[in-house]
MIVO-197802 format. One record per residue (C-alpha): residue in one letter; x, y, z. Coordinates in steps of 0.25 Angstrom, whole numbers, plus 5000, padded with zeros to 4 digits. Layout:
<recs>
AXYZ ...
</recs>
This chain:
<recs>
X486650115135 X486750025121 X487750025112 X487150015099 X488250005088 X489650085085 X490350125072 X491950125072 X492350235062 X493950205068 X494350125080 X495350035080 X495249915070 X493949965067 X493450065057 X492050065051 X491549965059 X490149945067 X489549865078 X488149865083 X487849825096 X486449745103 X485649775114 X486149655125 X487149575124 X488249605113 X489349515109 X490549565101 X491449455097 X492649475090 X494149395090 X495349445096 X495749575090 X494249565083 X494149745090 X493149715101 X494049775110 X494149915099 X492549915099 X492549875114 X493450015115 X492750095104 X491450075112 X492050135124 X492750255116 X491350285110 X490750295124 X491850375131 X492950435120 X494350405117 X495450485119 X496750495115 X497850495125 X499150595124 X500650555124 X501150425123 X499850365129 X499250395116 X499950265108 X499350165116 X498050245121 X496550195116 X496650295107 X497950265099 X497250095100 X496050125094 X496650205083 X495850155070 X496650055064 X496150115050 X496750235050 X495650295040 X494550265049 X493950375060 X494350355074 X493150335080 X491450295078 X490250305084 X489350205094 X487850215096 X487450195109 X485750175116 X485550255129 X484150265136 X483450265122 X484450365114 X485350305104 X486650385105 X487850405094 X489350425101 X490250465090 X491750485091 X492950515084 X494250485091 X495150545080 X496150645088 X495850765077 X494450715075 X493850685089 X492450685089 X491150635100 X489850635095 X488450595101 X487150585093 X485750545100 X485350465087 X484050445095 X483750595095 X484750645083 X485550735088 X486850745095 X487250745110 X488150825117 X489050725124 X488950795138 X489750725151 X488050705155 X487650645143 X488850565142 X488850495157 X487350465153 X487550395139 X488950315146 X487950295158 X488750345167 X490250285164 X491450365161 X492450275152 X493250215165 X492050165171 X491650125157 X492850045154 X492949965169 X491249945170 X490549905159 X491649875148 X492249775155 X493349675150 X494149575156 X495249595168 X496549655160 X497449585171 X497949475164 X498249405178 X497249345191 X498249455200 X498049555190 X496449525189 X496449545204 X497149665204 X496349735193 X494949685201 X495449745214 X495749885206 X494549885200 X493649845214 X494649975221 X494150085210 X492750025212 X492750025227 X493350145227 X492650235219 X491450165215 X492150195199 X493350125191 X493350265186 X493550325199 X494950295207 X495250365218 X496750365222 X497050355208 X496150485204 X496750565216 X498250535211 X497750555198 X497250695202 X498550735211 X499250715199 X498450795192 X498850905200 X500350885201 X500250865184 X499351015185 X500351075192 X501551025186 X500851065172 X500951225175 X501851265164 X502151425167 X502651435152 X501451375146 X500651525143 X502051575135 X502051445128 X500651455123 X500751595116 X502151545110 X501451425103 X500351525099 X501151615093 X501851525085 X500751445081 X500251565076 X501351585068 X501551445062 X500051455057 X500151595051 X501551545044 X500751405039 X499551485034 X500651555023 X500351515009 X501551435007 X501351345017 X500051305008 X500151155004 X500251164989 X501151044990 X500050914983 X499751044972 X501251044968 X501550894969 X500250874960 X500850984951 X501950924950 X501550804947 X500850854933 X501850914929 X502750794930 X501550704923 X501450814913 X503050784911 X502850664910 X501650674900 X502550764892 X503950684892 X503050564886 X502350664875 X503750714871 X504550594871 X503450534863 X503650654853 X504950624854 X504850484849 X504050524836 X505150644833 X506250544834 X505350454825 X505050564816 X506550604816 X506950454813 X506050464802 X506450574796 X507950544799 X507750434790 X507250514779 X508650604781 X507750734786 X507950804798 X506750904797 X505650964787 X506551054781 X507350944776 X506250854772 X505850984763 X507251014758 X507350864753 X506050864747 X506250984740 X507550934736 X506850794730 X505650864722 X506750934717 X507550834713 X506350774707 X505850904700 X507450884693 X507150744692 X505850774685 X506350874676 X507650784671 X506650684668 X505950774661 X507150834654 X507550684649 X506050664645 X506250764635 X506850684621 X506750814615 X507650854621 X508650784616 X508150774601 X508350934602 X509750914606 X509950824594 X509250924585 X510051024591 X511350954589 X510950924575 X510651054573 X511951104577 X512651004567 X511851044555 X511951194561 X513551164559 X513651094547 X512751194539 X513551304543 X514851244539 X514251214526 X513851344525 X515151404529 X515751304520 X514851354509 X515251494510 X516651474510 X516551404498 X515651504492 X516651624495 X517651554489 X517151524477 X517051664474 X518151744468 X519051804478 X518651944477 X517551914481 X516851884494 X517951854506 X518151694510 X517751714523 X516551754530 X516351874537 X515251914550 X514551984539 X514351874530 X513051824528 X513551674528 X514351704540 X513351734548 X512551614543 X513751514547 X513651574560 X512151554561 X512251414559 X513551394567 X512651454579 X511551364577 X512251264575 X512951294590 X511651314596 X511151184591 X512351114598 X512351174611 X510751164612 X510851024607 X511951004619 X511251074629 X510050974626 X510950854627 X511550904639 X510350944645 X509650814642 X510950744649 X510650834661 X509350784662 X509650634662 X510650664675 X509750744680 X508750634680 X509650544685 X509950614696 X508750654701 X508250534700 X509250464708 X509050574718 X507650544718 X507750394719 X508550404730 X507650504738 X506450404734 X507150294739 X507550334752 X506150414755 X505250304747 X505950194746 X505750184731 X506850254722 X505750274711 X505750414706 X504350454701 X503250564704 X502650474714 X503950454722 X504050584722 X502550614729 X502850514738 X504250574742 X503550694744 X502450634754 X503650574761 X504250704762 X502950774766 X502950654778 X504250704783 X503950834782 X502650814790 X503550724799 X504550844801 X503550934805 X502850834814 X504250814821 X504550954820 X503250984828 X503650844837 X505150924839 X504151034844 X503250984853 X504350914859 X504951034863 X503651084869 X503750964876 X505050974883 X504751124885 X503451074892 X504050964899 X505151074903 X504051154907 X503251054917 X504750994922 X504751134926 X503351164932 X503751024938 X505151074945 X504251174950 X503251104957 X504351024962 X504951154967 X503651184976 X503251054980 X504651054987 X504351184994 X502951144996 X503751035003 X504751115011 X503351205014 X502651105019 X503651035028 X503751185035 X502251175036 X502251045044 X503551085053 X502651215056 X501451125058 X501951025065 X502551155075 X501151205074 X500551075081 X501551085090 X501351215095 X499851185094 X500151055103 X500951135112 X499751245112 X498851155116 X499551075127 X499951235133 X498451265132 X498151115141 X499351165149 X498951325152 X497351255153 X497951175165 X498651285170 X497451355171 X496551235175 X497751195187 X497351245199 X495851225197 X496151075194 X497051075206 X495751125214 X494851005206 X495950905210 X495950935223 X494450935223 X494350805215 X495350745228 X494550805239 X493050735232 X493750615226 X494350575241 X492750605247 X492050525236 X492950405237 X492550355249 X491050365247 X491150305234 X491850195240 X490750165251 X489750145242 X490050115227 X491050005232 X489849935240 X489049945226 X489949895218 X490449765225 X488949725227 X488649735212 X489849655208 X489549545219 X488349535214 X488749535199 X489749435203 X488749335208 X488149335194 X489449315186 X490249225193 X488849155194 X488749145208 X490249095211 X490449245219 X489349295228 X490049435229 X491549505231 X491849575240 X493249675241 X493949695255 X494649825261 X495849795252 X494949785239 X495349625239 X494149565230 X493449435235 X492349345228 X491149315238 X490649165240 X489749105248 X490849035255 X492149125256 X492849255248 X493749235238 X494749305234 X494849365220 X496149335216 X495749175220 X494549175209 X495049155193 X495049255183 X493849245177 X493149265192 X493949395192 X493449425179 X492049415183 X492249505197 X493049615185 X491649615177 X490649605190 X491249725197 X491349805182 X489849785181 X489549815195 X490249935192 X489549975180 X488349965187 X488750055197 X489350155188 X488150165180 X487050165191 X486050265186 X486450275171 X486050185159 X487050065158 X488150065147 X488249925139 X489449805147 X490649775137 X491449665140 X492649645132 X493349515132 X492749515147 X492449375149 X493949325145 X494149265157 X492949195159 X492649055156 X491449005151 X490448995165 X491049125170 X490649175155 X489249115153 X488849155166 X489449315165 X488749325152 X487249265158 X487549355169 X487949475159 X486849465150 X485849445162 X486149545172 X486449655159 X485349605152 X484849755148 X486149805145 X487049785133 X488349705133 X489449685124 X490349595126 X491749605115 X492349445117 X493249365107 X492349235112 X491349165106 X490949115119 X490149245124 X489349225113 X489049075114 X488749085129 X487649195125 X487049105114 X487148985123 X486349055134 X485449135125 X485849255127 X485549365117 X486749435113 X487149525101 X488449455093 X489249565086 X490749515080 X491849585076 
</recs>
C-alpha cells in the first residue's frame, strides 16, 4: 500500500491545504509547531476514523485537539491511497452532525462498500492499535533511561504474550470482568416506564411547537420595524424642511404686516381704492373749469341780486309816482313784477349756492388728493421702497401683491402638507409601536420555544441513553454468555500464541538489530522475568547499562519485527517515523537510515523531522528521496 496525496478540508491548524506523497523514501520537514504531527494524525484518522469521546474525556480527547482551528473550515478531508494496482479514495467527515465515510475505486469509478473484509485487506491486515505501535513509530515517550526500560520491557510482555500490542491478556480478561459487573449493575427496572414517559412528552412538546405562533416571524418584524422607523426618519427631515421655508415665508410675510391671503387681498383692495380716490381727486383738481364755473356762478349770483334790487327799486318808485288812488305801494303775489323779483332773487340763490358747492367741492378735492397720496406714498414706500405715487408704482405694487398672494397659498399648501406630515409621521410612529408590540412577544414566544427545545433534547438525550440502557438489558445475559466464552478461549490461546510468536519475534529483532546498531549487537534475548539483554560476541549486557539511543534503536527493531509479523500474508502498509530518530546521533543516524532505505527499499517511508540533518545524510550518500516542507 501507497499513499499518494491527502487534502485537509479541516484539521487542526490546517484547512485547504494539500500534500502529495512519492513512491520511496519521503521526507516532511517542518519546524517545531510547523503541523507534522497534525498530518502525521490525520493520516492515521483517514485510515482508521476518529471518534469523539463522552464525558469529561471529551475536552482533551483527539477529537476536541484536532478541532479545526478555522472554525469555518470542514472537519475533515480525503487521502488517496495505491493498493495492488487500484487507486483508492478515503473520504471522511468528522463533524459530530455531519459524520460521513466514503470509499471510491478511482481506478474502476465506482464506490466501495467499506466491509470489515475489505477494510483488513486495504490496512493490510492492522487494526489502529497495531497500527500506531508497529509501523508508525515515534521515539520512546519516557523522558527518563528507567522510564525507557520500563516502557521496553511492556512492550516485549504484550509481544511475548500475545504475539500483538493489541492483544493483552490480564488486562483484556480484567477488562472483561468488568464488563460484566458494569452489565449487571446497569439493569435499571424503571428504565421501560421512563421510556414511554419521555415518549409521551415528546410527543407533546412537538405537537405544542408545531402551533402557528411558535412560527419565527421575528427578523420579518425587526426589518419591519426598521422601515418604518427610516420612513420616520425620511419624513421628520421633509417636514422639518417644510417647516423652515413656512417659517421663512411667514417671516416674509410678517414683514410686509400680512398674516394670510385674505389680508393681503383686503389691503390690496383697500390700496386700488385708495388710488381709484387718489385718481379721481386728481382728476377732480385737473378740472379748471370747474372753478371758472363757480366764479360764473358766483358772479351770476351778484348780477342775479343786484338786478332784482334795481328792479324792486324801480317798481317802488314807479308806484309812487303814481296818484294815491291808484295802484297800492306794495306788491302783491299777484303782481307781475313780484313774481319777477322773485325769479331773479332765486336765480340769484341758485347761482350762490352752485358757485359754493363748486368751491367746496374743488377744496374737497385738493384734501382729497392730498390724502390719498400720502396714503399711497406711504404704502409705496414700505412695499417698494420708493414713495412715488404713479400708474407704474401702482402695477408694481400690484405684482408685489400677487407675489404674496402666491406666497400665502404656497405656505398655506406648505401648512397643509405639513399636517399630512405629522399625521403620517403619527401614523408610522404607530405602525412602528406596533411592531415594537410583536417583536417583544415574538421575543417572549421565542424564549418559550427554546426552553421547550431545549427540554425536548433533553428528553431526546434521555430517550436515547434508555434506548442503550433497555438494548443492554436485552443484550445482558447473552453478553454475559460471550464474556465467559471470550475468557474460556482467551485463557487456551494464550499459551500457544506464546510458544510460537514470541520465538518469531525476538529472531526478527535480533536480526534487525545487527543491522542497525551496525553490528555492535549480535541479538537480545529476554529471560523468564522479561529482563532484556543485548547479545555480543563476548558477554550479555543489560539494557538498562546501554545509553538512550541504543534503547531507541531495540524500540524501533522490535516495532518492525513486529510489523512484519503482523502483516505476514497482506500487502505492507508505508513506515512513518515521527521525530523517531531524536535520540540518535549522527553514526547511530547515518547508519539507521542506510539500513531503512535498504532493507525497505520497495516500500515507502516518511519520515516527519524538525532536522535538516535526515536530509543531508540522504543527499550525502545518494540516496533518493522525495523533499516535502511544510
Amino acid at each position: 500500500m501507497k499513499l499518494l496525496d491527502l487534502h485537509i478540508d479541516g484539521f487542526g491548524k490546517f484547512n485547504d491545504r494539500d500534500v502529495t506523497f512519492a513512491d520511496g523514501l519521503n521526507i516532511v520537514y517542518g519546524k517545531n509547531e510547523a503541523g507534522k504531527s497534525t498530518i502525521h494524525t490525520f493520516v492515521r484518522c483517514m485510515l482508521f476514523g476518529l471518534e469523539r469521546s463522552r464525558g469529561r474525556a471529551s475536552k482533551n480527547d483527539t477529537w476536541s485537539h484536532f478541532d479545526p482551528w478555522d472554525f469555518k473550515a470542514a472537519y475533515g478531508g480525503r487521502m488517496r491511497v495505491e493498493q495492488e494496482g487500484m487507486v483508492y479514495r478515503i473520504e471522511r467527515n468528522f463533524q459530530k452532525d455531519q459524520k460521513s465515510f466514503l470509499i471510491v475505486n478511482e481506478t474502476l469509478g465506482k464506490q466501495v462498500e467499506p466491509t470489515k473484509a475489505f477494510l483488513d485487506k486495504l490496512l493490510c491486515g492492522l487494526n489502529e492499535t497495531s497500527y500506531t505501535n508497529t509501523i508508525s513509530i515515534g521515539q520512546l515517550k519516557s523522558a527518563t533511561d528507567v522510564g525507557m526500560v520500563a516502557e521496553l520491557r511492556n512492550y516485549i510482555a504484550n509481544m511475548n504474550t500475545t504475539g500483538n500490542m493489541s492483544l493483552n491478556i490480564t488486562r483484556a480478561t480484567s477488562h472483561l470482568r468488568s464488563r460484566r459487573k458494569e452489565f449487571d449493575q446497569q439493569l435499571n427496572p424503571d428504565a421501560a416506564r421512563n421510556y414511554a414517559t419521555l415518549q409521551s412528552e415528546i410527543r407533546t412538546i412537538e405537537r405544542e411547537i408545531a402551533a402557528p405562533e411558535y412560527e419565527n416571524q421575528l427578523q420579518k418584524y425587526q426589518d419591519l420595524r426598521t422601515k418604518f422607523n427610516t420612513e420616520i426618519i425620511k419624513k421628520q427631515e421633509e417636514r422639518e424642511l417644510i417647516l423652515q421655508k413656512v417659517a421663512s415665508g411667514r417671516q416674509a410675510l410678517s414683514s410686509a404686516q400680512f398674516s394670510d391671503e385674505q389680508s393681503v387681498l383686503e389691503y390690496q383692495e383697500e390700496t386700488a381704492r385708495t388710488y381709484g380716490a387718489y385718481q379721481a381727486a386728481v382728476t377732480a383738481c385737473g378740472k379748471h373749469s370747474r372753478t371758472v364755473l363757480s366764479v360764473l356762478s358766483l358772479i351770476a349770483a351778484v348780477l342775479t341780486g343786484i338786478f332784482a334790487a334795481i328792479v324792486t327799486f324801480q317798481e317802488h318808485a314807479r308806484r309812487a309816482a303814481l296818484p294815491t288812488g291808484g295802484l297800492p305801494v306794495t306788491l302783491s303775489l299777484q303782481d307781475p313784477a313780484f313774481l319777477l323779483i322773485c325769479l331773479l332773487i332765486l336765480l340769484s340763490l341758485i347761482f350762490a349756492v352752485a358757485g359754493v358747492s363748486l368751491l367746496l367741492s374743488c377744496k374737497r378735492s385738493r384734501q382729497d388728493l392730498a390724502y390719498t397720496g400720502k396714503l399711497l406714498q406711504e404704502v409705496f414706500s414700505r412695499h417698494l421702497g420708493n414713495p412715488t405715487v404713479s400708474e407704474e408704482a401702482m402695477q408694481s405694487f400690484l405684482k408685489r401683491m400677487e407675489e404674496n398672494v402666491r406666497l400665502s397659498q404656497v405656505l398655506a399648501r406648505s401648512e397643509a402638507a405639513v399636517q399630512v406630515q405629522a399625521e403620517e409621521i403619527a401614523r408610522l410612529k404607530a405602525e412602528s409601536a406596533s411592531c415594537d408590540e410583536v417583536i417583544a412577544r415574538q421575543q417572549k414566544t421565542q424564549w418559550e420555544l427554546e426552553k421547550k427545545l431545549d427540554r425536548l433534547a433533553q428528553c431526546k438525550d434521555q430517550i436515547e441513553s434508555l434506548s442503550r440502557v433497555l438494548e443492554e438489558n436485552d443484550r445482558i445475559r447473552e453478553e454475559i454468555a460471550a464474556i465467559d466464552l471470550a475468557l474460556e478461549v482467551m485463557t487456551d490461546l494464550s499459551s500457544t500464541i506464546r510458544d510460537s510468536f514470541g520465538l518469531h519475534l525476538n529472531k526478527a529483532a535480533s536480526d534487525m538489530i545487527v543491522e542497525i546498531t551496525g553490528g555492535i549487537y549480535d541479538s537480545m534475548s529476554v529471560d523468564e522475568n522479561l529482563n532484556l539483554f543485548m547479545n555480543t560476541r563476548t558477554k550479555l549486557v543489560p539494557v538498562s547499562q546501554v545509553s538512550s539511543g541504543t534503547m531507541d534503536q531495540v524500540y524501533l527493531a522490535l516495532r518492525l519485527a513486529t510489523a512484519r509479523l503482523v502483516q505476514e500474508g497482506h500487502d505492507q502498509m508505508p513506515l512513518i517515523f515521527d521525530d523517531s530518530f531524536v535520540q540518535y546521533d549522527d553514526d547511530r543516524l547515518r547508519t539507521a537510515l542506510k539500513w531503512i532505505s535498504r532493507a525497505y527499499q520497495d516500500h515507502q517511508i516518511i519520515i516527519f523531522t524538525c532536522h535538516q540533518r535526515e536530509a543531508q545524510m540522504m543527499t550525502a550518500n545518494q540516496i533518493p528521496f522525495h523533499m516535502i516542507e511544510i
